[in-house]
C-alpha positions, 0 to 999 in steps of 0.5 A: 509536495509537487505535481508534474506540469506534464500531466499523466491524466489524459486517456480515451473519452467516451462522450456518447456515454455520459457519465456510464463512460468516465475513466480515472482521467475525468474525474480525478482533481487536482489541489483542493477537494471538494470533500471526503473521498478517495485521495492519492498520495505519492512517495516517490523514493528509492533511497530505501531500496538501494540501502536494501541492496534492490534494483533502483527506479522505484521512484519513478513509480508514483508517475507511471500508476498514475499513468496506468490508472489514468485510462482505467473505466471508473466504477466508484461514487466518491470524489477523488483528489490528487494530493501530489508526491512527496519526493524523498530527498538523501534524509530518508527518515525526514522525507517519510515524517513528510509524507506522515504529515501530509496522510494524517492530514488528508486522514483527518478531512476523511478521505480513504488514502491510496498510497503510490510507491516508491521502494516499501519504505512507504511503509513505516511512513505510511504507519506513522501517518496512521498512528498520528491521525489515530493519536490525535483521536483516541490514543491506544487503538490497534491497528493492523497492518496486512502485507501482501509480499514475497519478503516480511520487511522485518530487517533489523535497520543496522546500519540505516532503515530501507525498504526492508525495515518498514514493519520492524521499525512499526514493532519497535515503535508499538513496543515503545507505546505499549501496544500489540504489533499487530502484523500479517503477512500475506504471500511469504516466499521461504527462498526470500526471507532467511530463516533469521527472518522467519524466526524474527517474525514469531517472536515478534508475534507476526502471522503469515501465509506463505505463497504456495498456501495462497489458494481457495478460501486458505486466507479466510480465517486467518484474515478474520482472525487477525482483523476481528479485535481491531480498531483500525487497519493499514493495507499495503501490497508489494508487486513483488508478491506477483509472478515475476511474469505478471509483475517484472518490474520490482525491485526485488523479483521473487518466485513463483508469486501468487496468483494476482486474481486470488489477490484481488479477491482477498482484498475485496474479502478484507473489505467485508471483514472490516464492515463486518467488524467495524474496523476503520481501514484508514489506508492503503498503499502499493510499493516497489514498482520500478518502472525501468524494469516494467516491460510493456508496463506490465507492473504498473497496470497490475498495481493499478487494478489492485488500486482500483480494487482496493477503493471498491473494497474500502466501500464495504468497511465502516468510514470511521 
């Protein structure tokens, strides 16, 4: 685990204000926290988008959110930690038990964990650290996996997994426990996914909203549906589910994207749902950011709005 010497935690400060002017710079920490709170973790990998065949330099994106949060006005009230990257070596699947570890950790002191990608291969590590910190506590519960993207990531992973594996590899893992793969998928493009995809899918019993239905109220029920008989729930948003216009700087760019406002509304809903249920939203993370591709950082300042809207939301839910 490593945190860069030049420090991307630096940006404008209001004195004059007080504490009504603080931004992400001035109260993040560094090392050990001083309780549960909010907690950064990083995956900086792209071994998983090259094996899927996607433009490379998604590791460099855990670096360029923390950039673009860094100058971000702060509107919460709980403590924030830096926790550091896991930097993923050529043994992808070690590299994620890594990460895995270290989020059940920072689960298990209380902290709601935002994860910082790095190719969508985040994403089985992410699930692995939920379910090990779910495991230790009350074996068996379900939990939800919401995916804001343009693709499902249901590949078969033949002959490795990548970043196009992540929830069907969750599949098999839950099938080998005994438990319900609980999957949604939010902003599916049918030019993006093949139809062998689309029928993986339902016979995986995943549900989906494809993009050009990402409108008004269309994700309310089903959203509602999908979050009522959980126990727990993992969050993840891929900007490749954006317009290539707002969000260029993906590894897998796909068109026409959904409107990133409506986006962010359905995050902050997710967080009432889940008060409303009682389901413990343990984590989020956002993948596929590729910072060589992002012009005038376009990407990496979305990602980290949807960050930021992401911690506000977590308040509305339960902490568990």
């Amino acid at each position: 685990m490593t945190l860069s010497n030049a420090s991307p935690w630096q940006g404008r400060v209001d004195a004059e204000d007080g504490d009504l002017g603080l931004r992400w710079h001035q109260v993040i920490q560094r090392g050990a926290g001083s309780g549960p709170g909010a907690a950064l973790l990083g995956f900086a990998s792209d071994i998983g988008v090259r094996r899927n065949k996607g433009r490379p330099g998604a590791a460099a994106g855990p670096r360029a959110l923390r950039g673009a949060l860094a100058n971000m006005a702060w509107h919460h009230s709980t403590g924030l930690l830096d926790a550091g990257d896991i930097e993923a070596g050529d043994d992808l699947a070690a590299s994620q038990a890594s990460y895995a570890a270290q989020l059940a950790e920072l689960l298990a002191q209380g902290h709601f964990v935002l994860g910082l990608g790095g190719g969508h291969e985040i994403g089985w590590a992410s699930y692995l650290g939920c379910r090990d910190f779910l495991t230790r506590r009350h074996a068996g519960q379900r939990l939800g996996i919401i995916n804001f993207d343009a693709h499902f990531d249901l590949r078969l992973p033949a002959p490795h997994a990548s970043s196009g594996t992540p929830f069907y590899q969750v599949a098999r893992d839950c099938e080998a426990r005994g438990l319900p793969f609980d999957y949604c998928c939010i902003g599916a493009a049918p030019t993006a996914n093949t139809a062998a995809l689309f029928q993986r899918a339902a016979a995986l019993g995943a549900v989906h909203l494809q993009d050009t239905d990402c409108h008004n109220d269309a994700a309310r029920a089903l959203l509602s549906a999908f979050i009522t008989p959980l126990d727990a729930l993992y969050v993840t948003v891929c900007l490749d589910v954006f317009p290539p216009a707002s969000a260029p700087g993906v590894s897998a760019p796909a068109a026409p994207g959904v409107d990133p406002a409506w986006v962010l509304r359905q995050i902050a809903l997710i967080g009432e749902l889940c008060r409303d249920c009682a389901v413990h939203w343990l984590m989020a993370d956002v993948a596929e950011l590729c910072p060589p591709l992002d012009i005038d950082a376009r990407t990496a300042r979305l990602g980290a709005r949807v960050l930021d809207t992401l911690l506000a939301a977590r308040r509305l839910g339960p902490s568990g």
